[in-house]
C-alpha positions as CSV (number, residue, x, y, z in Angstrom):
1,X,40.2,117.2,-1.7
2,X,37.3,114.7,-1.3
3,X,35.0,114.0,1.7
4,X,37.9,111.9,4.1
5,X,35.3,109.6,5.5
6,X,34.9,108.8,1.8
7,X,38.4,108.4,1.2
8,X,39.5,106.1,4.1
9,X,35.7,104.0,3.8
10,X,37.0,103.3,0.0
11,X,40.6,102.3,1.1
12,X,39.5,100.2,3.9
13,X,37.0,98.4,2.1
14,X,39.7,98.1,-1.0
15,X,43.0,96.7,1.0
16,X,40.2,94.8,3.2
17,X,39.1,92.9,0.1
18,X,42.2,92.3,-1.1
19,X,43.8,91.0,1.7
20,X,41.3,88.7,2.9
21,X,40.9,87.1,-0.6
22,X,45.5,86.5,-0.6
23,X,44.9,85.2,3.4
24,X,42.0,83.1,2.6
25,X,43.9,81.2,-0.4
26,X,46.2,80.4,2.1
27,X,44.0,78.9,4.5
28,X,41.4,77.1,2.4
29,X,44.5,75.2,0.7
30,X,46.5,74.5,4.0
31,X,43.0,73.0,5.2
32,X,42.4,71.0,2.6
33,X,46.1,69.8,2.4
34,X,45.4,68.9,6.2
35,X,47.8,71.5,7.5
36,X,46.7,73.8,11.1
37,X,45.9,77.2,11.1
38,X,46.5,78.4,14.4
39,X,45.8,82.2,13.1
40,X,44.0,84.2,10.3
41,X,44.2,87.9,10.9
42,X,43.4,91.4,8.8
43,X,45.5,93.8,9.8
44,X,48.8,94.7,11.9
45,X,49.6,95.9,15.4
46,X,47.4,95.0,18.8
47,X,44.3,92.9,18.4
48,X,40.9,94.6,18.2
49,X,38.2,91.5,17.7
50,X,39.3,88.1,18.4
51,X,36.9,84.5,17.9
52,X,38.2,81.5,18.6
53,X,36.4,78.6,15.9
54,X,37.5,74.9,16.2
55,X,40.4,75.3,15.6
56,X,41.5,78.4,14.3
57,X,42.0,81.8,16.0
58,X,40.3,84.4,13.7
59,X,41.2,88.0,14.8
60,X,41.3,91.8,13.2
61,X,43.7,93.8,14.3
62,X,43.9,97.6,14.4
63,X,46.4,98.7,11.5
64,X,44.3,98.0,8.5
65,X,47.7,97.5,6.5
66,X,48.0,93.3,5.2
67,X,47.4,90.2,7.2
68,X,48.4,87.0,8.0
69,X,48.2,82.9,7.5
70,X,49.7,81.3,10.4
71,X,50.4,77.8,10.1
72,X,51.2,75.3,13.3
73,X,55.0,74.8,13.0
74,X,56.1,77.4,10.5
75,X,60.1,77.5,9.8
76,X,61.0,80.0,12.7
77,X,57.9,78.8,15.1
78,X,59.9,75.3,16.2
79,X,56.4,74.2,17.7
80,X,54.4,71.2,17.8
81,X,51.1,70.8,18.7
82,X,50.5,69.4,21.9
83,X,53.6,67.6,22.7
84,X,54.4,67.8,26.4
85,X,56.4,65.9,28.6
86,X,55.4,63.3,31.1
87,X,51.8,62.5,29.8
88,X,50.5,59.1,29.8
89,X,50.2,56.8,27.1
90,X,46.2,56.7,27.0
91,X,46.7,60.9,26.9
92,X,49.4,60.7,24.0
93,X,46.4,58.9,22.2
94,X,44.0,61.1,22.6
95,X,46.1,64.1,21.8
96,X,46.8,61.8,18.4
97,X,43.1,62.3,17.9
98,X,42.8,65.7,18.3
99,X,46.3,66.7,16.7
100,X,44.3,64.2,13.5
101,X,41.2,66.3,13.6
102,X,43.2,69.5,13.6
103,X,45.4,69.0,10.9
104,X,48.9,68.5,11.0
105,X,52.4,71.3,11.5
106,X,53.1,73.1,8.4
107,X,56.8,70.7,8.5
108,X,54.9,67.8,8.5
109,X,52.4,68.0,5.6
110,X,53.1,66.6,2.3
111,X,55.6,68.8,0.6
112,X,53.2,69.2,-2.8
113,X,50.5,70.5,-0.2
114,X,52.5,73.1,1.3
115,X,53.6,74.9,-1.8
116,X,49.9,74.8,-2.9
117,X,49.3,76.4,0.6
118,X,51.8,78.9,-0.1
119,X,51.1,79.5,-3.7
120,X,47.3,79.7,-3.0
121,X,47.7,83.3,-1.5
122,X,48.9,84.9,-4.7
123,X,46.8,82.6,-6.9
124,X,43.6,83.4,-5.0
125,X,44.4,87.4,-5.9
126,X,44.4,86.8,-9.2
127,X,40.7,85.2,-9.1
128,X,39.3,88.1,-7.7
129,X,41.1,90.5,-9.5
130,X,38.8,88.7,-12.3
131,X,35.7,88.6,-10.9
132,X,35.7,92.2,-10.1
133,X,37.3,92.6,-13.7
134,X,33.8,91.2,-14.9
135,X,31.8,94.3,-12.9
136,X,34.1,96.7,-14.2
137,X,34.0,95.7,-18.0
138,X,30.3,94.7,-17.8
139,X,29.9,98.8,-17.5
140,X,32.6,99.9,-18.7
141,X,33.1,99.8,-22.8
142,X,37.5,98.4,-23.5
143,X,40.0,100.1,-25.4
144,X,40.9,98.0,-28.9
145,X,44.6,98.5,-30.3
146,X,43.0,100.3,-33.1
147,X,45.2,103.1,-34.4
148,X,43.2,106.9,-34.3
149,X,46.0,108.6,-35.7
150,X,49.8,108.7,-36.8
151,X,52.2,111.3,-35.5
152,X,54.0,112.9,-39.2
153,X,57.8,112.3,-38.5
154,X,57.8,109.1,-36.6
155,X,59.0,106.1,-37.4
156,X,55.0,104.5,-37.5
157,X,54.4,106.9,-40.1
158,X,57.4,106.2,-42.4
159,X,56.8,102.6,-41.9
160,X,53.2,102.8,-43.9
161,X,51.6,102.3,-40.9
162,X,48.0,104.2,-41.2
163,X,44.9,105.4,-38.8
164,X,42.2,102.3,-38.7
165,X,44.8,99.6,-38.6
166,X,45.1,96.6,-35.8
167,X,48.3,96.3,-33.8
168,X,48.4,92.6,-33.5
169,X,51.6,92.2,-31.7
170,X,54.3,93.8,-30.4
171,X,58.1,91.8,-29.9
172,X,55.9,88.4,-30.0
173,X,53.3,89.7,-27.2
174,X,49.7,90.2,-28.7
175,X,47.5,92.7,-27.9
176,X,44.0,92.8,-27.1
177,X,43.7,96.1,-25.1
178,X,45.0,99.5,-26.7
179,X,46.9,100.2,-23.2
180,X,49.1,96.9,-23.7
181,X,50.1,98.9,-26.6
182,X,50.7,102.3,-24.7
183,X,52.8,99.9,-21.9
184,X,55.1,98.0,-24.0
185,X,55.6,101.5,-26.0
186,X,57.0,103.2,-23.2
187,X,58.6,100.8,-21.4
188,X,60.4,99.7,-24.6
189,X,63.3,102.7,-23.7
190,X,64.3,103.1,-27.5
191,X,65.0,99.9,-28.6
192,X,63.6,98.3,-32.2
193,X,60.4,97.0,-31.7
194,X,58.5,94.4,-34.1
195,X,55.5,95.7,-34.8
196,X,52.8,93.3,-36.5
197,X,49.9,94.9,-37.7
198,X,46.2,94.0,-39.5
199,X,45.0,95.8,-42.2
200,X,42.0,94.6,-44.6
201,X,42.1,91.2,-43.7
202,X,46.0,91.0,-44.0
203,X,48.7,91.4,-41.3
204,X,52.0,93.2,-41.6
205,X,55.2,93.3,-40.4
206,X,57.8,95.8,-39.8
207,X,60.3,96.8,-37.3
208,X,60.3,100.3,-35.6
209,X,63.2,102.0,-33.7
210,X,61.5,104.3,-31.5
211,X,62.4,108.2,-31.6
212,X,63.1,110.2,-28.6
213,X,60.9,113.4,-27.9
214,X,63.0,116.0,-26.2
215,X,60.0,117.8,-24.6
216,X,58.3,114.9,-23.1
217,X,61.1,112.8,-22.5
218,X,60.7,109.3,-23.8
219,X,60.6,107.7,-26.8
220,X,57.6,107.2,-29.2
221,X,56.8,105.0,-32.0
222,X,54.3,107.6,-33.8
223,X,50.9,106.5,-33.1
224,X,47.6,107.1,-30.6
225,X,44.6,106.0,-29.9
226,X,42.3,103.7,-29.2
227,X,40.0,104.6,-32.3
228,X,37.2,102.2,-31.1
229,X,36.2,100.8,-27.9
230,X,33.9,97.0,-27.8
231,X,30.9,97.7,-25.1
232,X,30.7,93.6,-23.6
233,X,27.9,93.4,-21.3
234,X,27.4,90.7,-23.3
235,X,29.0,87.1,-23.5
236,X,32.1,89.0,-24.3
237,X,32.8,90.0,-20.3
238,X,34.0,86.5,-19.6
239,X,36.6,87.4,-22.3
240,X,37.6,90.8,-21.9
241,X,37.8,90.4,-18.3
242,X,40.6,87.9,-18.5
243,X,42.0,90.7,-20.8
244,X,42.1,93.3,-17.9
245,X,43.9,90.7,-15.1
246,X,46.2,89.7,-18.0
247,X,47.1,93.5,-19.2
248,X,47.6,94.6,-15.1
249,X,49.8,91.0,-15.3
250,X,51.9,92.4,-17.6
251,X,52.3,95.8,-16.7
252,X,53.0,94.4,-13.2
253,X,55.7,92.5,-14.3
254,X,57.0,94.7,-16.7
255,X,57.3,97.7,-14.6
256,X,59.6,95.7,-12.0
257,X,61.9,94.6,-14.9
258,X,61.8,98.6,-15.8
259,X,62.7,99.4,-12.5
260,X,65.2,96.7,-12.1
261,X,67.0,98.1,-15.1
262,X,67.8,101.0,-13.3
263,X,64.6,103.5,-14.7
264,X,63.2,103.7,-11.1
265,X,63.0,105.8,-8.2
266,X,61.5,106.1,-4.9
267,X,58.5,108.1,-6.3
268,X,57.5,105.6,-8.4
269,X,56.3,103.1,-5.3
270,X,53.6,103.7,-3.3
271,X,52.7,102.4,0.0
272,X,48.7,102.4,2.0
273,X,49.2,106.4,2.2
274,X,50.0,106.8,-1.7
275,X,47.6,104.3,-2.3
276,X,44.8,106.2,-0.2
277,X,45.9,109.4,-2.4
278,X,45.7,107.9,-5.5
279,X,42.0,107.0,-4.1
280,X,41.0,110.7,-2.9
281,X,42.4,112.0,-6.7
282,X,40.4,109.2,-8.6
283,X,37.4,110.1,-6.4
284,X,38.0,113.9,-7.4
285,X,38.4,113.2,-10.8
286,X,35.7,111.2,-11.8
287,X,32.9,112.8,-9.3
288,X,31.5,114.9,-11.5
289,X,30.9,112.3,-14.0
290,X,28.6,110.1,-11.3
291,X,28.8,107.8,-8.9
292,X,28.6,104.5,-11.2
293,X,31.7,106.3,-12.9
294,X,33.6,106.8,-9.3
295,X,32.5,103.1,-8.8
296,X,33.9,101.6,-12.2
297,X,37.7,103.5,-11.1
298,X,37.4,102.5,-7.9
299,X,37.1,98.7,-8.8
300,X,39.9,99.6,-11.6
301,X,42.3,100.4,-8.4
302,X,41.1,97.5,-6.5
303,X,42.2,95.3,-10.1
304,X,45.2,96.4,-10.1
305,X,46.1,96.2,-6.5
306,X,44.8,92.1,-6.2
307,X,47.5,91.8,-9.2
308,X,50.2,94.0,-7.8
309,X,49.8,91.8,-4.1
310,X,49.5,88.4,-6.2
311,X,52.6,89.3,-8.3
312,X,54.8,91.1,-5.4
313,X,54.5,88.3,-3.4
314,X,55.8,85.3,-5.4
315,X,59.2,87.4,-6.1
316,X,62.0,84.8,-4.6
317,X,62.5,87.3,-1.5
318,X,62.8,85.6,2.2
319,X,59.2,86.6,4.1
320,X,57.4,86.6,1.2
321,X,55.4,83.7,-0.6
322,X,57.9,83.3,-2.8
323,X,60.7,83.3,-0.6
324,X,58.7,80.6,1.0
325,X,58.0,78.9,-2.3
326,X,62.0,78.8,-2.9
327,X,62.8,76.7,-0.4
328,X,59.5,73.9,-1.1
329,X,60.8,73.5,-4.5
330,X,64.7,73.1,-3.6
331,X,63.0,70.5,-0.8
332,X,60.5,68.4,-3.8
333,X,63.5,68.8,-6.2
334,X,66.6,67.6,-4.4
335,X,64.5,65.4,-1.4
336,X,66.0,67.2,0.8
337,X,64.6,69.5,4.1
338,X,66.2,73.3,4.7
339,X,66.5,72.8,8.7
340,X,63.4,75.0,9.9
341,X,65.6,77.2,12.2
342,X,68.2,78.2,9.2
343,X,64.8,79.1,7.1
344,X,63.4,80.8,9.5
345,X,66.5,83.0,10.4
346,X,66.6,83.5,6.6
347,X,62.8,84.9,6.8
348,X,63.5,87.1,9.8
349,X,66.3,89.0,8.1
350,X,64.2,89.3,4.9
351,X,61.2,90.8,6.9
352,X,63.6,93.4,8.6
353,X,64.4,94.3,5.5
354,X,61.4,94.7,4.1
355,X,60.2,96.1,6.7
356,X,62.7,99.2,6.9
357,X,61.5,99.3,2.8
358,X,58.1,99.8,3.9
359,X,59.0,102.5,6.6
360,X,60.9,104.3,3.6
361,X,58.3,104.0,1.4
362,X,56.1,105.5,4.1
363,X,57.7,108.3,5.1
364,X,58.1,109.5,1.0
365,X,54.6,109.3,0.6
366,X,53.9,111.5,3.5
367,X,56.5,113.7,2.2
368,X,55.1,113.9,-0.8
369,X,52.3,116.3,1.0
370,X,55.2,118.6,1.7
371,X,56.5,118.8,-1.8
């Protein structure tokens, strides 16, 4: 067990990053689609640091755990700005002035410029999961699919399939990095795989039908590596790095179909306490190699957790982005307006929901300290 001051510094400074980049999508987009921000905060639970700017509140709050956008006259909020009763006519002007300046509720912006506000969240984790992609591979040499060796009695082998050659693709999806290769291997779950390989110049193509290992319990194709890896602190970053945010896309993805299909359990997700753990062990791990080493994993974790936030949060599931996104597109499709109340009772139940997920997930990642 590592230093804990060295633990929780990494973690806040991780999910702090993270977040703010998802939050601040949000709010550069829904101010330059004129919409109000009456809030941007880090955190969850009472407010520790509040500043008031022109017209935004901006305020961290105690629980480092997510954060939030809040837009004037959100589905749920029923507010408008500044619209009281009884005022007089050379008031109601003014007010038209500042409510101008401000920008406008959330209901009444264009409907093209709310789903960018809503899609810039996600959108804006995906950017910096690249440029700290760029650090990472800058120092950090990438794994080519290049085969090392073939396992005698596996389906790779009996296909022809030798040490030294490319995989190319696999079932139509090409691979650039050895670990989309490891991924789409052992998420595959035994069925025939395409397999298109290089070899001299010339690519191949056979289909494998994975064989299951009793004593590690999976399936395998028949083949390891990476046998080379491409050093690109060069030109070659700009490149690879897009590599990295599109392998974590993937295996993002992928793993929720995998878990969808009924392969998952509760141990496999992780919430801010498995995710500090998974911190302290990387820390342990790769200390004795030096600190740029601990710094290179560390940046690795903070990759894939900008992908995982970005991806989670444009699933179609009320109180998320995409939830959110859902009901934009039915309203630019069809021309017609889900009533904000009826959205907003739809969010509610969707954040309860996910909120008792969150307390689950929670209480099995302290558990897991018991076990």
């Amino acid at each position: 067990m590592n230093s804990p001051v060295l633990t929780i510094l990494s973690f806040l400074i991780i999910f702090t990053v993270v977040v703010v980049s998802h939050e601040f999508g949000h709010y550069l987009l829904a101010r330059l689609n004129g919409i109000r921000v009456n809030e941007f905060s880090i955190g969850m639970g009472p407010a520790i640091f509040r500043k008031k700017g022109k017209v935004t509140e901006f305020v961290i709050r105690l629980l480092p755990f997510g954060g939030a956008c809040i837009f004037e006259g959100e589905p749920g909020e029923g507010a408008e700005l500044g619209r009281r009763n009884g005022i007089t006519a050379e008031e109601e002007q003014t007010e038209e002035v500042r409510r101008d300046l401000a920008g406008k509720p959330f209901n009444e912006a264009p409907v093209w410029g709310r789903i960018a506000a809503v899609v810039a969240g996600p959108l804006f984790n995906v950017i910096l999961a690249y440029l700290l992609a760029l650090f990472m591979v800058w120092f950090s040499p990438e794994d080519l699919p290049i085969i090392k060796d073939v396992m005698e009695g596996y389906p790779a082998a009996e296909a022809g399939i030798q040490a030294g050659d490319r995989i190319v693709k696999i079932d139509g999806y090409r691979t650039n990095l050895h670990r989309e290769v490891v991924i789409k291997s052992y998420m595959n779950n035994g069925k025939p795989m395409e397999i298109v390989y290089e070899r001299g110049g010339q690519q191949y193509t056979v289909t494998l039908e994975p064989k299951y290992n009793e004593e590690a319990g999976r399936y395998y194709i028949g083949f390891t590596g990476p046998a080379e890896y491409l050093p690109c602190n060069n030109l070659k970053v700009f490149q690879y790095s897009w590599y990295e945010v599109r392998y974590w896309l993937m295996a993002t993805w992928d793993s929720l179909l995998y878990m969808l299909g009924g392969h998952a359990k509760i141990d496999d997700l992780a919430g801010p306490v498995g995710v500090a753990n998974v911190i302290d062990d990387t820390i342990e791990a790769t200390a004795p190699q030096g600190a740029m080493v601990v710094v290179i994993n560390l940046f690795n974790i903070a990759v894939l957790l900008s992908v995982n936030l970005g991806v989670l949060n444009l699933l179609p599931i009320p109180a998320l982005d995409g939830g959110r996104l859902l009901f934009l597109l039915f309203e630019a499709i069809s021309g017609r307006r889900v009533p904000p109340e009826k959205e907003g009772i739809v969010h509610l139940i969707g954040f309860v929901l996910l909120f008792a997920l969150m307390l689950a997930v929670l209480f099995n990642d302290i558990s897991r300290f018991f076990r």
